[in-house]
C-alpha positions in Angstrom: 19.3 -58.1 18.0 17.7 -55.9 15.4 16.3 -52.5 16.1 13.1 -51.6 14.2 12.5 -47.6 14.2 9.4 -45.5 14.6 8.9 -42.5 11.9 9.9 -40.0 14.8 12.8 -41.8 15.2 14.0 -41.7 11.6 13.4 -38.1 11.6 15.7 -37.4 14.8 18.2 -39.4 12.6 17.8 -37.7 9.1 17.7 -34.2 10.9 20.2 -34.1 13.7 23.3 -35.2 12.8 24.8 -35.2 16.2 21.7 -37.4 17.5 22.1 -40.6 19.9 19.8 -42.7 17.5 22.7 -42.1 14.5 25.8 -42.7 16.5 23.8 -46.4 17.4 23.0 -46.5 14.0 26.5 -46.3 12.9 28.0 -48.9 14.8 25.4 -51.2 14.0 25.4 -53.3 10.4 22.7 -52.6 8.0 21.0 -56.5 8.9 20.6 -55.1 12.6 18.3 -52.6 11.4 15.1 -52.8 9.6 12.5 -50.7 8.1 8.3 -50.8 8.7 6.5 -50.6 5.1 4.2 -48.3 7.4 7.1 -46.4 8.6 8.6 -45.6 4.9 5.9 -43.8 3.0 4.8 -41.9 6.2 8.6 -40.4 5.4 8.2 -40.4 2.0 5.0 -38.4 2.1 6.8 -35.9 5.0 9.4 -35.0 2.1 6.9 -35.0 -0.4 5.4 -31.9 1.5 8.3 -29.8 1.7 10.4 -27.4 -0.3 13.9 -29.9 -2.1 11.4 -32.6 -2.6 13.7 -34.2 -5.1 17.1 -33.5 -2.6 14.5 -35.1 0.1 13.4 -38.2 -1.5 16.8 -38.6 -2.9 18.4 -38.3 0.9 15.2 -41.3 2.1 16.3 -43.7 -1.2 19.8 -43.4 0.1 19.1 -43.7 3.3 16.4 -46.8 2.7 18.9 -48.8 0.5 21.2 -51.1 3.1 18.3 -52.3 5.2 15.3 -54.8 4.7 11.8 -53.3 5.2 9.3 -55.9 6.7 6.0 -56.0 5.2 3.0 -54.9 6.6 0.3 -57.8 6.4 -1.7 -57.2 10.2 -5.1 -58.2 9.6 -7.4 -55.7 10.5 -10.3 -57.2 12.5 
């Protein structure tokens, strides 16, 4: 089963080290998790706003790499 996080979600897992959503994380492959094209820029543009943008978006590229990102391609209407 793969698990497909919400932007809240990701930040609980980039900010809280100790968290229950990164000890699931880590005993799950990287194919058992997947990434929104909705979910990643809303992150992008949250480290975008703060101070260490570069340390930021250089933590969310790392972080990004091992799993797929599904595309987002809802019709609206």
């Amino acid at each position: 089963m793969a698990f497909l996080l919400d932007t809240n979600a990701w930040i609980v897992y980039l900010k809280t080290v100790q968290s229950p959503i990164r000890s699931r994380l880590e005993k799950l492959t990287p194919a058992d998790v997947l990434l929104c094209s909705v979910v990643k820029p809303e992150l992008l543009h949250g480290a975008q706003k703060y101070a260490n943008r570069e340390r930021r978006l250089g933590i969310l590229a790392e972080t990004f790499a091992p799993f797929s990102s599904l595309p987002f391609d809802d019709p609206a209407g």
